[in-house]
C-alpha positions as CSV (number, residue, x, y, z in Angstrom):
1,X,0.0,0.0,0.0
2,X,3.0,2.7,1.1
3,X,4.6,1.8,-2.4
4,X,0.8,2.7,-3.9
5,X,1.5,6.0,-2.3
6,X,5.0,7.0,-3.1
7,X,4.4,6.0,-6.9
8,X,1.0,7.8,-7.7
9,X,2.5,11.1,-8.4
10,X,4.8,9.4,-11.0
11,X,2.1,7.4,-12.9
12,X,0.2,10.8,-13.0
13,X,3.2,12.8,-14.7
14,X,3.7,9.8,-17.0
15,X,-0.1,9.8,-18.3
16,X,0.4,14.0,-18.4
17,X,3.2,13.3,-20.2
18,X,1.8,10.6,-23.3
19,X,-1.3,13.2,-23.3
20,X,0.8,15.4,-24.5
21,X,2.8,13.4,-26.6
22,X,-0.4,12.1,-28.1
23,X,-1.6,15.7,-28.9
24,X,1.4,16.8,-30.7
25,X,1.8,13.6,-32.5
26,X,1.7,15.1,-36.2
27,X,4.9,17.3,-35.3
28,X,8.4,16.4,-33.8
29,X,7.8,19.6,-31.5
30,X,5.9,19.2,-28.1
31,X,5.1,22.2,-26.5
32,X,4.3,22.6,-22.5
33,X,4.2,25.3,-20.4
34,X,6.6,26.4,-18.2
35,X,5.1,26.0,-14.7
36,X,3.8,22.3,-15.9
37,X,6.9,21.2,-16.9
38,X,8.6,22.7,-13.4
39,X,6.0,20.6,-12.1
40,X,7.3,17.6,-13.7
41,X,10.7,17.6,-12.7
42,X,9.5,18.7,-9.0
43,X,7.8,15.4,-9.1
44,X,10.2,13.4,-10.7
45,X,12.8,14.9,-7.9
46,X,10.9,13.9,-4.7
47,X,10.1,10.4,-5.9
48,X,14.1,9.9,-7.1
49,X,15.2,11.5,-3.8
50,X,12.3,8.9,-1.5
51,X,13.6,5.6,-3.5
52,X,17.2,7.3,-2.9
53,X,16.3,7.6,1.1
54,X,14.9,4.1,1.2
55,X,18.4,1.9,-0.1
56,X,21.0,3.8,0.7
57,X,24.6,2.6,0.6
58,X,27.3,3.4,2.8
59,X,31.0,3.8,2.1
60,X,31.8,0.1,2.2
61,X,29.2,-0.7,-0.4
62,X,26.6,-2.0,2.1
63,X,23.0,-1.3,2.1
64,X,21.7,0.3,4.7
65,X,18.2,-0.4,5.6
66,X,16.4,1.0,8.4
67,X,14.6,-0.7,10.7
68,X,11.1,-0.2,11.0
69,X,9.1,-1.9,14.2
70,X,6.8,-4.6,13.3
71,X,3.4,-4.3,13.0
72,X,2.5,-7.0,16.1
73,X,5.1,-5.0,18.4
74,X,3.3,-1.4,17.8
75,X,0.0,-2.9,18.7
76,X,1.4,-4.7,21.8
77,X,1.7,-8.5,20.5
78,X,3.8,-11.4,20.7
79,X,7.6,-10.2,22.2
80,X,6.2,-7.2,24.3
């Protein structure tokens, strides 16, 4: 569900971006306006720089994953 999230506002620029492929099909040329395409690359930063946060490596070449307490622990389950 959390990956659901994190990728929606991808999938949205991508079907923005084939609309507007599809509309200047007949020409090599596809025009957008400036704010829109701002609004792209915004996008396209934040969900680069969230996959970057989730796997990154440290100088040794190691993943570094944080740890994230289970579901059963926050609701006081089993190991509590």
């Amino acid at each position: 569900m959390d990956v659901n999230r994190r990728i929606a506002p991808v999938k949205v620029t991508v079907s923005l971006l084939y609309r507007l492929l599809d509309q200047a099909k007949d020409g090599r040329e596809v025009v957008i306006d400036r704010a829109l395409f701002e609004s792209v690359v915004t996008t396209l930063d934040l969900a680069v720089e969230d996959l970057g946060s989730r796997g990154r490596v440290d100088e040794s070449g190691r993943k570094i994953v944080e740890a994230q307490p289970s579901r059963l622990a926050a609701a006081g389950g089993p190991g509590r």
